[in-house]
Steps between C-alpha positions, in 0.01 A plus 500: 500500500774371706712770728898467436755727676807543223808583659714664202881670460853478373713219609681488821230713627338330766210357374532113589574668919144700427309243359618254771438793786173503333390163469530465826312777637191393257516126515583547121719265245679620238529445101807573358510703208875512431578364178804305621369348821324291264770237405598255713903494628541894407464541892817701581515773190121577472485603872267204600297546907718170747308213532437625841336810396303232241401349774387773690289595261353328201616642167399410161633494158860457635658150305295447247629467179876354401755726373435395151159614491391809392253675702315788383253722692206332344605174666584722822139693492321102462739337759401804743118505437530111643727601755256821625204245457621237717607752782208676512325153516682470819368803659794691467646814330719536257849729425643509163898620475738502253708760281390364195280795376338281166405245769279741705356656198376169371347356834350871584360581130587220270720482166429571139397260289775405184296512178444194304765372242786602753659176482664542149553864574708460845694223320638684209580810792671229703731425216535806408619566845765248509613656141505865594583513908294660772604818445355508138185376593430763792598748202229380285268473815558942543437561145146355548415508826735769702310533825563113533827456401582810747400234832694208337795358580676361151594167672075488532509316150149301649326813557660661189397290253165484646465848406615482165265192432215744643581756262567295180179326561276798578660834406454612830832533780436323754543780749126639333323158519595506898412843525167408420432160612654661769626215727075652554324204654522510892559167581558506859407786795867581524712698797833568323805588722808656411829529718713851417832486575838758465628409187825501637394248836346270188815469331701435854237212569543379133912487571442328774234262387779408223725476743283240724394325212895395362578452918189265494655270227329650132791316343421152607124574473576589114763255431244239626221607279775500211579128599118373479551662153318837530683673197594873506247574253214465663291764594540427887861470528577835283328678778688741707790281710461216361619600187781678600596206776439271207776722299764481756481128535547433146803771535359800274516727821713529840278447765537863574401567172186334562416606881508840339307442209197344728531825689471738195259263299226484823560892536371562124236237594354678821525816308263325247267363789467864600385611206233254435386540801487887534285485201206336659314751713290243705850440723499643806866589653663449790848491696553192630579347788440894633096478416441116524188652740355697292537246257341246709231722576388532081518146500251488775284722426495359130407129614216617679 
């Protein structure tokens, strides 16, 4: 079983400095598990490592897919085992990072399997979607499955109607059929990280991260994914900046508007971060940059 060090937190914590800081101290690579790094040309509003820190170190799982593509965490957890493989074929080890909790969970202990017959199912909840709204669907979602629909996020419609399709096909919420499949099978030895931070010095660093990111040029980065025809509907470009940059260029909000929607919006998301990972009891905490060395000293001890 291979040995992974996970670096985990909320945005804007620090994680891409660690897992550099770390990489190099281990003569480690890195596999991204941020579900935005993925697409290629979202470089400026997902937060991306320079090409120089690229070339520092190797990382993996950064570019892969196009915007239009939708990449779930069972394509993440298969594109990873490769990715894991083929640096451990090279003799060397291997740190995982990302904020994207569902990610983690599936590499680490796998997903659940949909039933059979969900094809017909999801498609009548897909329309039915569109019909009703997001908010009416995430209703339906408490009245069967509460526990669930507590953790989501109604503009989650994917993971929504995945639940209801688990439910209508087997009685059982979804919440249960995790509980005991349990995310159970071990897939990988596993060291999992987690940087704690002031909840106020988060949201400073998010400010300013918004702040960096319009200063960088966000604008021209979505107005040129716009132009190669990468609608506002997709999945990738309603995520947090580019769908509010996306709004002020086609004049639904100032761009003040927006700059302080992207703050508020990646707020509510670190908040969520934090509470997915708080829940999972095999993360060990720490301040960071204050205790990189006792980080550093886990990681060595757990590598040996």
């Amino acid at each position: 079983m291979a040995k992974i060090l996970v670096v985990v937190g909320p945005t804007a914590s620090g994680k891409s400095d660690l897992a550099l800081r770390l990489a190099l101290e281990l003569d480690a690579e890195i596999v991204n598990a941020d579900s935005m790094q993925v697409y290629r040309g979202m470089d400026i509003g997902t937060a991306k490592p320079t090409p120089a820190q690229r070339a520092g170190v190797p990382h993996h799982l950064i570019d892969v897919a196009a915007p239009d593509r939708l990449f779930s965490a069972a394509d993440f957890a298969e594109a990873a085992d490769e990715a894991i493989r083929t640096i451990t074929g090279r003799g060397k080890r291997i740190i995982v990072v990302g904020g994207t909790g569902l990610y983690i969970r599936a590499l680490l202990k796998g997903l659940v399997d949909s039933p059979s017959g969900a094809g017909a199912v999801r498609k009548a909840l897909q329309e039915e979607a569109a019909r009703l709204g997001n908010e009416a669907m995430l209703e339906r979602l408490r009245q069967v499955d509460p526990e669930l629909a507590a953790r989501m996020h109604p503009n989650n419609m994917v993971r929504i109607i995945r639940a209801l399709e688990v439910h209508s096909l087997t009685g059982v919420p979804l919440s249960r059929h995790q509980q005991e499949h349990a995310f159970s099978a071990r897939r990988y030895d596993a060291l999992q990280i987690g940087i704690t931070i002031d909840r106020k010095e988060l949201y400073a660093r998010i400010e300013a991260r918004v702040e960096r990111m319009m200063a960088e040029g966000l604008p021209a980065e979505v107005q040129g994914l716009l132009a190669q025809g990468y609608g506002r509907s997709l999945k990738a470009m309603r995520s947090i900046g580019y769908k509010e940059v996306a709004a002020y260029l086609a004049g639904a909000l100032s761009l003040e508007e927006a700059v302080q929607l992207m703050k508020r919006d990646t707020r509510r998301y670190a908040k969520r971060q934090l509470t997915w990972f708080n829940a999972d009891r095999d993360i060990l905490w720490f301040e960071y940059p204050g205790k990189f060395g006792s980080i550093l000293q886990h990681a060595i001890e757990f590598f040996e």
